[in-house]
C-alpha positions as CSV (number, residue, x, y, z in Angstrom):
1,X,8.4,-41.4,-37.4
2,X,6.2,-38.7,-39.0
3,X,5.5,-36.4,-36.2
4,X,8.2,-34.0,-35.4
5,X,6.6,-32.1,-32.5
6,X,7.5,-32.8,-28.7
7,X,4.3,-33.8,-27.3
8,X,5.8,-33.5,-23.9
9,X,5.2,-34.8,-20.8
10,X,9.1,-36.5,-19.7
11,X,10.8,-33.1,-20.3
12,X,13.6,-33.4,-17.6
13,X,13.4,-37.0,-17.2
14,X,16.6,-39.6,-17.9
15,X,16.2,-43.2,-19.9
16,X,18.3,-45.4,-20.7
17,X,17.3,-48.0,-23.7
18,X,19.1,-51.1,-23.8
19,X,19.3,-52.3,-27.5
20,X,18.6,-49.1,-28.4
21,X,20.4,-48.9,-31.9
22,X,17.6,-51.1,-33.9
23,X,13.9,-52.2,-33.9
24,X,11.9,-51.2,-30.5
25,X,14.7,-50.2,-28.6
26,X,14.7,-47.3,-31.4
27,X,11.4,-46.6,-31.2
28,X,11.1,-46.5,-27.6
29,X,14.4,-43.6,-27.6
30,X,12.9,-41.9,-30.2
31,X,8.9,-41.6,-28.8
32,X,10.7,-41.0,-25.1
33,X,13.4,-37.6,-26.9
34,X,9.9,-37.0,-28.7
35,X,7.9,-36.6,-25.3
36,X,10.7,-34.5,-23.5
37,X,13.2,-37.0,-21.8
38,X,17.1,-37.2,-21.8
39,X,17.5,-40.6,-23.9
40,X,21.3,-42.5,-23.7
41,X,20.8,-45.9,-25.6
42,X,23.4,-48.7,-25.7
43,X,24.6,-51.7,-27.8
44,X,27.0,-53.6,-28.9
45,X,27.7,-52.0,-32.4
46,X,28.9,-48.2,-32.3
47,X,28.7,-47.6,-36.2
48,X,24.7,-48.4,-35.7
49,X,24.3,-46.6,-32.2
50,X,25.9,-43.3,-34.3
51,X,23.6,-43.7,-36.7
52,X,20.6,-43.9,-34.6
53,X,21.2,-40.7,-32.4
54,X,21.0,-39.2,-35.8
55,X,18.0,-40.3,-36.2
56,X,16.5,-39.8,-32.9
57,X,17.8,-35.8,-33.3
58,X,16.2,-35.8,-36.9
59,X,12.9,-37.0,-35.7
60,X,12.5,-34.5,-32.9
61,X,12.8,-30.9,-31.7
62,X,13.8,-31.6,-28.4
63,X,17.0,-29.7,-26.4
64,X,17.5,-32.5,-24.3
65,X,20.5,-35.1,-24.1
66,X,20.5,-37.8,-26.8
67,X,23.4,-40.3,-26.3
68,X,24.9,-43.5,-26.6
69,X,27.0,-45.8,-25.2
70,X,28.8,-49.0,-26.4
71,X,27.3,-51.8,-24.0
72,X,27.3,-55.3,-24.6
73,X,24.0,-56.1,-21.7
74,X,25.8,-59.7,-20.9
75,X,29.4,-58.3,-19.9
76,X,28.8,-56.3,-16.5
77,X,31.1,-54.0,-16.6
78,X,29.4,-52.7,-19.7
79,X,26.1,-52.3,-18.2
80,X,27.7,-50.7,-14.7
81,X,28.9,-48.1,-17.2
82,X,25.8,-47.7,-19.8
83,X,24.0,-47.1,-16.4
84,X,26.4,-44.5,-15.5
85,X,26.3,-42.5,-18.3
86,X,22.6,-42.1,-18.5
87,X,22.4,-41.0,-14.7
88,X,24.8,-38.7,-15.4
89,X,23.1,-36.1,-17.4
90,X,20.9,-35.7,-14.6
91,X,22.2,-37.2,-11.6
92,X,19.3,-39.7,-11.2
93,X,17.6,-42.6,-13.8
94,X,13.9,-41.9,-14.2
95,X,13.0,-44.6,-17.1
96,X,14.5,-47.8,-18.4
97,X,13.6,-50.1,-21.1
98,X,15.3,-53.6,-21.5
99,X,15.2,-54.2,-25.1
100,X,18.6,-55.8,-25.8
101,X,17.5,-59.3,-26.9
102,X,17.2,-61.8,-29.5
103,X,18.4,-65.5,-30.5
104,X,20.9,-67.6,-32.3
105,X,18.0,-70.3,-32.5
106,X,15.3,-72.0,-34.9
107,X,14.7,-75.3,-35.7
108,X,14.2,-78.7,-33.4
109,X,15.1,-78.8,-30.0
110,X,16.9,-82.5,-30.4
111,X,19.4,-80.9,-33.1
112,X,19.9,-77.7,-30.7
113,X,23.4,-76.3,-30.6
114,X,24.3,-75.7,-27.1
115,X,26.3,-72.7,-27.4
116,X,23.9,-71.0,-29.5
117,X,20.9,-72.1,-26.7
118,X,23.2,-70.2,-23.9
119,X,24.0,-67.4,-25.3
120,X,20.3,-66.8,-26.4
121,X,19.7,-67.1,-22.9
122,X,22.4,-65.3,-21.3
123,X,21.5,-62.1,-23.8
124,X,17.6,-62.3,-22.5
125,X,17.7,-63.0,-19.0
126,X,21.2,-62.4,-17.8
127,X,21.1,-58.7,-19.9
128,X,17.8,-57.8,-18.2
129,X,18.9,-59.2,-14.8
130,X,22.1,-57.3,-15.1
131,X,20.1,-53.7,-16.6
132,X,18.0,-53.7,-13.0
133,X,20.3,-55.0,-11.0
134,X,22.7,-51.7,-11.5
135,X,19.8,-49.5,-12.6
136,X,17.4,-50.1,-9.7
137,X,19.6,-48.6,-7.1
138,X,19.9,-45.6,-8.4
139,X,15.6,-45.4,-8.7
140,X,15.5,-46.9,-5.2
141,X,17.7,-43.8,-4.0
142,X,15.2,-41.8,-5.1
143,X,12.3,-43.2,-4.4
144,X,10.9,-43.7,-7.8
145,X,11.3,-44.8,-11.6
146,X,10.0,-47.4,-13.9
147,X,11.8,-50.4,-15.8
148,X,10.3,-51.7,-18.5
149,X,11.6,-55.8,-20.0
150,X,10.8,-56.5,-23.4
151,X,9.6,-60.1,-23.6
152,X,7.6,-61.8,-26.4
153,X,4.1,-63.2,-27.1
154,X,7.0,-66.3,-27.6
155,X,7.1,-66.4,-23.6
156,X,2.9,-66.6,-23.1
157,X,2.3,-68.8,-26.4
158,X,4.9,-71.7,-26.8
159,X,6.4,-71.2,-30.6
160,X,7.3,-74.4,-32.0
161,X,11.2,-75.1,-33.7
162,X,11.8,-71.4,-31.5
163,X,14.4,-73.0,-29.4
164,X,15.8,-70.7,-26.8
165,X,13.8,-67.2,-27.8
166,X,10.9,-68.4,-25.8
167,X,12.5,-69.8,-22.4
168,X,15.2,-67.1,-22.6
169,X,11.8,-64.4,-22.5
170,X,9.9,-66.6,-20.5
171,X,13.0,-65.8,-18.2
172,X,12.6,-62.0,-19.1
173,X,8.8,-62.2,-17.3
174,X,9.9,-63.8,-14.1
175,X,13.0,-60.9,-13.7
176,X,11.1,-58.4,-14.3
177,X,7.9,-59.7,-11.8
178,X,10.7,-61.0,-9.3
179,X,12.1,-57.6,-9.3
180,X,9.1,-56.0,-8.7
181,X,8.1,-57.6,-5.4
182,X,11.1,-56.4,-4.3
183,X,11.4,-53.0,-5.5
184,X,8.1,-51.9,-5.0
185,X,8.5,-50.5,-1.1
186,X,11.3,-48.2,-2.6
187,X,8.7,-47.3,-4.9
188,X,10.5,-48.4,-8.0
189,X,8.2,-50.3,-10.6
190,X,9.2,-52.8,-12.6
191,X,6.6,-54.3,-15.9
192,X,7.2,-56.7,-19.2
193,X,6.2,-56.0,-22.8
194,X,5.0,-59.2,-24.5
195,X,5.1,-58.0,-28.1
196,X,3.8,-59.9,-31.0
197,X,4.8,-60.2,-34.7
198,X,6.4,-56.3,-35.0
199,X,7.9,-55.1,-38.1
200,X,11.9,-54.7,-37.7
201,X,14.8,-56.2,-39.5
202,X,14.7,-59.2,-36.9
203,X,12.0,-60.6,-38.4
204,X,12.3,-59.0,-42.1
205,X,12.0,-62.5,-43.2
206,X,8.5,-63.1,-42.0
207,X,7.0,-59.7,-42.6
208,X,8.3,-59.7,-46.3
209,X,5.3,-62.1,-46.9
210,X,4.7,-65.8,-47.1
211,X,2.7,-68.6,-45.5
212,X,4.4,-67.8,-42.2
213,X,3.0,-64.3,-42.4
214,X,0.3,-65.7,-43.2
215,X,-0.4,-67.5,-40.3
216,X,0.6,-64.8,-37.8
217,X,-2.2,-62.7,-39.3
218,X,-4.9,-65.8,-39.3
219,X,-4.0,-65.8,-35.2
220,X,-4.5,-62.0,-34.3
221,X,-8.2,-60.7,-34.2
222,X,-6.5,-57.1,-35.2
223,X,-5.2,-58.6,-38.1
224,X,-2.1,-56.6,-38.9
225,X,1.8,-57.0,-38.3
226,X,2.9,-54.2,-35.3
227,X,5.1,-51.1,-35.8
228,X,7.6,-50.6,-33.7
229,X,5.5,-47.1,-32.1
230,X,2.8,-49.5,-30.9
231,X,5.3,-51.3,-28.8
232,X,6.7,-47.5,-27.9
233,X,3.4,-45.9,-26.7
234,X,2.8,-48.6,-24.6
235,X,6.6,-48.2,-23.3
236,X,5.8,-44.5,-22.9
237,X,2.9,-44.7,-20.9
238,X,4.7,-47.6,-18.5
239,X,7.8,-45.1,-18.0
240,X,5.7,-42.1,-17.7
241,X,3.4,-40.1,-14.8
242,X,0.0,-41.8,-15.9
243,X,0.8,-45.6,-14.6
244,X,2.1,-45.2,-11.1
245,X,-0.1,-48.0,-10.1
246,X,1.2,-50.4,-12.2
247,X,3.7,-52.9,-11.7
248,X,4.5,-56.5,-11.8
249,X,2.6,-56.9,-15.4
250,X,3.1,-58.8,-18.3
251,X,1.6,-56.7,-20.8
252,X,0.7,-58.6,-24.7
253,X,0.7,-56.2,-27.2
254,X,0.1,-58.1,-30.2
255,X,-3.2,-57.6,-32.1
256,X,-4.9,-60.4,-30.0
257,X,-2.9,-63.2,-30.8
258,X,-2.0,-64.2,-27.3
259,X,-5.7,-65.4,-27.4
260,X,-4.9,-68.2,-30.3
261,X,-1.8,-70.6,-30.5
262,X,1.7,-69.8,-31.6
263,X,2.8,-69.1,-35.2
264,X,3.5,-72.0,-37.9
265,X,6.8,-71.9,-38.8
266,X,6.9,-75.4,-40.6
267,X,7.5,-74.0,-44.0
268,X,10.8,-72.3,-43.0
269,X,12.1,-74.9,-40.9
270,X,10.6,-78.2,-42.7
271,X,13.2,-77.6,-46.0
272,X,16.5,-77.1,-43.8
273,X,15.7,-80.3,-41.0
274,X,13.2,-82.6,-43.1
275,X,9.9,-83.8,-41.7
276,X,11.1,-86.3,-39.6
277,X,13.6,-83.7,-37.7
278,X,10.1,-81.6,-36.7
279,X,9.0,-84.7,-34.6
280,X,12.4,-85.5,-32.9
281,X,13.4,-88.1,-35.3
282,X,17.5,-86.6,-35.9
């Protein structure tokens, strides 16, 4: 992040950034601290959560809160408390961004390894079901506040040899509109972030170049691999004052490429299962 300046616009306002030590999650804290807002992010690693209040601090010039707290989303008890400690700077919960995601999966479904399938799926779903379910009250109390799930272009293009990532954020879409129908009359919105090929460590071993890479960037019209403060601005306007009308969307933010097919991973997965595994022949 080069710009140092608060550009304002949350000053006063609590978030709470699930997955919040890495990747988007990061650059969601860091773009809300740099707007104004009180920012507590969670995961499950506290070594990496340290490091990235650090950064957050060094990359703005903000007097507001910036904290963590050790939260694995999947164990309730953890998010009951994550919640908690991000209402409690303020007494309320303006923002909050379900980032905590990921997967234990690639290659063919027919060689799938079923605990690696459900806890893909319980991280995705059950950690965003369980981050509204204990932060929506406290909006609903107050008569306001925006959640934001971060899904995939995995969940509106089907990714071949993906495994769980695509169900599990598929699952992610249909929380977050399910919980918008019924938030909405206490005035608490509720929207998805579908974003494409973003450069983090996640995915290090695409972006580093390849036929993969290659691919991605024949499918988007934009032509370029995301940074994580595209996926943040977007974040930041969804938490913010200038999108009180919006709720129940599924957003793509992915240089187009919802509007071609999903990637070609072939040439990662083709050496480790053979050709015959890619069709279902184990």
């Amino acid at each position: 992040m080069t710009m140092t300046t608060p550009t304002g616009g949350l000053e006063g306002a609590a978030m709470l950034v699930t997955g919040g030590g890495s990747g988007i999650g990061l650059g969601c804290a860091t773009r809300f601290a740099r707007d104004g807002a009180h920012v507590t992010i969670c995961g499950r690693t506290e070594d990496r959560l340290v490091a990235a209040v650090e950064q957050i601090r060094a990359a703005t010039s903000t007097d507001a809160t910036i904290q963590y707290a050790v939260a694995d989303v999947t164990e309730e008890d953890s998010v009951v408390a994550a919640v908690a400690a991000a209402a409690s700077i303020t007494g309320t919960l303006d923002g909050v961004v379900a980032c905590a995601g990921g997967s234990e999966t690639l290659g063919p479904i027919t060689t799938m390894e079923v605990g690696a399938w459900r806890r893909t799926i319980d991280l995705n779903i059950t950690g965003t079901m369980l981050t509204i379910k204990h932060a929506a009250p406290i909006m609903a109390k107050a008569g306001s506040g925006s959640i934001v799930g971060i899904s995939s272009i995995a969940s509106s293009n089907v990714h071949p040899w993906f495994g769980a990532y695509g169900p599990g954020k598929a699952g992610i879409d249909h929380v977050c509109q399910l919980a918008a129908i019924e938030l909405g009359a206490s005035g608490v919105r509720v929207n998805a972030i579908r974003p494409g090929l973003v450069d983090t460590e996640l995915v290090g071993f695409v972006t580093a170049g390849g036929e993969v890479l290659d691919d991605y960037l024949a499918c988007m019209p934009l032509g370029r691999v995301g940074a994580v403060e595209d996926i943040a601005a977007l974040a930041r306007f969804l938490v913010g004052p200038d999108s009180t009308w919006i709720t129940g969307q599924l957003i793509n933010a992915d240089g187009g490429h919802q509007l071609s097919r999903g990637p070609d991973y072939r040439s990662i997965v083709e050496p480790i299962y053979g050709a015959d595994a890619l069709r279902g022949l184990t």
